[in-house]
C-alpha positions in Angstrom: -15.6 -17.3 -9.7 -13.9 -14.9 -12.1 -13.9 -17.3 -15.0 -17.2 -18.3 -14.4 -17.6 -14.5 -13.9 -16.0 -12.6 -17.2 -19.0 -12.7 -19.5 -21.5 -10.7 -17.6 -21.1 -7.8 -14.6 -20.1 -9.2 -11.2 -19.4 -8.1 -8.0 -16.6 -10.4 -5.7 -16.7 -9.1 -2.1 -13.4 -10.9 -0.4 -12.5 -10.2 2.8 -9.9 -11.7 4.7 -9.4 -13.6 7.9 -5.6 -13.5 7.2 -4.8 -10.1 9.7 -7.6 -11.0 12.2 -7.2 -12.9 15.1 -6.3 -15.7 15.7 -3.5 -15.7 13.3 -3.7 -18.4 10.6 -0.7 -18.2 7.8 0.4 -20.3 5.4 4.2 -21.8 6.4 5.6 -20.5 3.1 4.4 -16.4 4.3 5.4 -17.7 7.9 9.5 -18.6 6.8 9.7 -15.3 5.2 8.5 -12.7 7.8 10.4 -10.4 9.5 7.4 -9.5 11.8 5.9 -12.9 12.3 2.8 -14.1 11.9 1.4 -10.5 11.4 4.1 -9.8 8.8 3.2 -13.0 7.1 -0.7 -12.8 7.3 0.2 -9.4 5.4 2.3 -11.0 3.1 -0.6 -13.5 2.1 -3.1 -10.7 1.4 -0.4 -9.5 -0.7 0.2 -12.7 -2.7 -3.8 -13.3 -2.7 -4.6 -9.6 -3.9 -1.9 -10.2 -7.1 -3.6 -13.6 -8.3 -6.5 -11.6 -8.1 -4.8 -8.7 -10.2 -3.1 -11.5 -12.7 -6.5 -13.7 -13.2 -8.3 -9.8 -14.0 -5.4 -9.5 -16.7 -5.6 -13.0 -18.0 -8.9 -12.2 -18.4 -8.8 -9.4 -20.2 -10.8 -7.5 -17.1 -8.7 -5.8 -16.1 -9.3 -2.0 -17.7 -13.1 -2.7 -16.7 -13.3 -3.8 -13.2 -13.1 -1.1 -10.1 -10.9 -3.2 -7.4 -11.3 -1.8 -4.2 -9.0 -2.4 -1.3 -9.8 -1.0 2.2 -10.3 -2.4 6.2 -13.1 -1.9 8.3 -11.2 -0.6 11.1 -8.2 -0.3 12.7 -5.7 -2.9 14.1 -5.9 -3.6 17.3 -2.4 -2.8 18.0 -1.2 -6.6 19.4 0.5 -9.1 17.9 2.6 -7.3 15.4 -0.3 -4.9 14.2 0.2 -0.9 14.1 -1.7 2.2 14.0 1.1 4.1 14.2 1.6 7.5 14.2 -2.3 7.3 14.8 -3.9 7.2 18.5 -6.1 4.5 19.6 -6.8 0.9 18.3 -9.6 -1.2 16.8 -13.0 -0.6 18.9 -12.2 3.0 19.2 -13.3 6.1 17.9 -9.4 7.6 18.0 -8.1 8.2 13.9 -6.1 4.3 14.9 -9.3 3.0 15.3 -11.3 4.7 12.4 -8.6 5.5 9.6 -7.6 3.2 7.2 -6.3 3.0 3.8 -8.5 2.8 0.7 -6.8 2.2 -2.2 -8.7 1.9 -5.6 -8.2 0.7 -9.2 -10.3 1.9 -12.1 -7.6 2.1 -15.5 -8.5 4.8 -17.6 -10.7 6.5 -14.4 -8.9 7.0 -11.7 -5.8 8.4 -12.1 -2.9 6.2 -10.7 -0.3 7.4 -7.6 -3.3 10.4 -6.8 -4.1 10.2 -3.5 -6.8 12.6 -1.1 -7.3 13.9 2.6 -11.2 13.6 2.2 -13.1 12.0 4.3 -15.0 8.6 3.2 -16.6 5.9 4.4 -16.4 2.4 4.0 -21.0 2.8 4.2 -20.0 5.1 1.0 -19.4 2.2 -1.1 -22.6 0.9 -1.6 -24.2 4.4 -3.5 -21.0 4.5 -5.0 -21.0 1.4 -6.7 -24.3 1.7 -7.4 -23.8 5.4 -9.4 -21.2 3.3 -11.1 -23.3 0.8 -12.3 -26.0 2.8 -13.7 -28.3 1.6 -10.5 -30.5 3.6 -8.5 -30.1 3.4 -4.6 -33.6 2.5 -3.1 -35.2 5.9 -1.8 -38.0 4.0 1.1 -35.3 3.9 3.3 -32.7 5.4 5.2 -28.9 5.3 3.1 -25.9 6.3 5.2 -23.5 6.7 2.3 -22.6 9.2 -0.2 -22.1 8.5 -4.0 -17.9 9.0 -4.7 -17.8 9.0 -8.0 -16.9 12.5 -7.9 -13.9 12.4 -5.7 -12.9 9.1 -7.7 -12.3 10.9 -10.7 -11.9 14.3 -10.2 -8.7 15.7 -8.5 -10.3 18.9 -7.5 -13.7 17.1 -5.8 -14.2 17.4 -2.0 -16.1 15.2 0.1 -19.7 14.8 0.2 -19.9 14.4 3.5 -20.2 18.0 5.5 -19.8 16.3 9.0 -19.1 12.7 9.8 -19.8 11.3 13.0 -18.2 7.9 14.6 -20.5 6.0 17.0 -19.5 3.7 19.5 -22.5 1.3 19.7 -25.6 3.3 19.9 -23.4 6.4 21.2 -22.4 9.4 19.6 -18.5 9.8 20.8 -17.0 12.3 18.1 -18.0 14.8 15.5 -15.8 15.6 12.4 -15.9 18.9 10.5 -13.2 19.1 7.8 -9.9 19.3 9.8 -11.5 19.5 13.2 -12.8 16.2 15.4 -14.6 16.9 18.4 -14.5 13.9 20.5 -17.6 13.8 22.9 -17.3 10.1 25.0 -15.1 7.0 25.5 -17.4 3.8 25.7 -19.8 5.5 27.8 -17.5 7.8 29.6 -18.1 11.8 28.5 -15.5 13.4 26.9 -14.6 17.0 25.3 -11.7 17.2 23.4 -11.3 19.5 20.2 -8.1 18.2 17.5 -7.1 19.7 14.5 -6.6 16.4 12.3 -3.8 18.6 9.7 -1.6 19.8 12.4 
């Protein structure tokens, strides 16, 4: 796709099967994995997200193409998976369930090694990418997301978001406000608990 690719703008959406269940690795990952077939799916997203690197390089891509590398959610803490320090698991509106890395790539824009506390969503990449490209995000209809450009490239940028809320189907279970979370219901079950997330 990427040779095919290199002479015009693309976008390559990949996402893995590796760390979801059931567990599927290749024997080579499986041999070397001191956590089993967790470790090893790991390992292959590894090896898969450096041929992806490499072919960008080969390329001669590589200084112009954002790579993004996030998850959708949480593991669900079985079969070698960890959230740890974080409470709670996939399905869940605890920081295991919800926080995740996100880790991206932009040479020459985003400063390498700089990392941030805000709060983003994965619903913020679309306007994002879109402010990126030069596009303009449709305004007939409802968009979630926030553009991050800012935050992206400058050190000093907060989020756009002023709350954030986490929804558990079509129910409201928790309200973030910078470093406070108020947690509302469990799947249907009320709940009032106030956490300071920097403590």
């Amino acid at each position: 796709f990427l040779r095919d690719a290199r002479h015009e703008p693309f976008f390559l959406y990949l996402a893995h099967l590796y760390v979801h269940v059931p567990l599927y690795v290749q024997e080579r990952f499986a041999r070397e994995s001191a956590n089993g077939a967790y470790g090893a799916a790991v390992a292959a997203i590894d090896w898969a997200t450096a041929a992806i690197l490499h072919e960008l390089a080969a390329l001669g891509l590589d200084d112009d193409t954002v790579v993004i590398f996030t998850s959708d959610n949480g593991s669900r803490g079985v079969d070698g998976g960890s959230n740890e320090p974080l409470r709670g698991a996939k399905t869940t509106t605890w920081e295991g369930g919800m926080r995740v890395p996100c880790v991206v790539r932009w040479p020459g824009r985003v400063t390498p090694g700089r990392a941030t506390d805000e709060v983003a969503s994965a619903m913020d990449l679309y306007p994002t990418l879109a402010a990126i490209c030069g596009a303009t995000v449709p305004a007939d209809r409802a968009v979630d997301g926030r553009d991050l450009t800012a935050l992206l490239l400058d050190p000093e940028a907060t989020s756009p978001h002023e709350a954030f809320l986490y929804y558990w189907m079509n129910d409201l279970e928790a309200v973030r406000v910078g470093r406070w979370k108020l947690h509302l219901a469990k799947h249907g079950r009320p709940l009032t608990e106030l956490y300071d997330l920097e403590v």
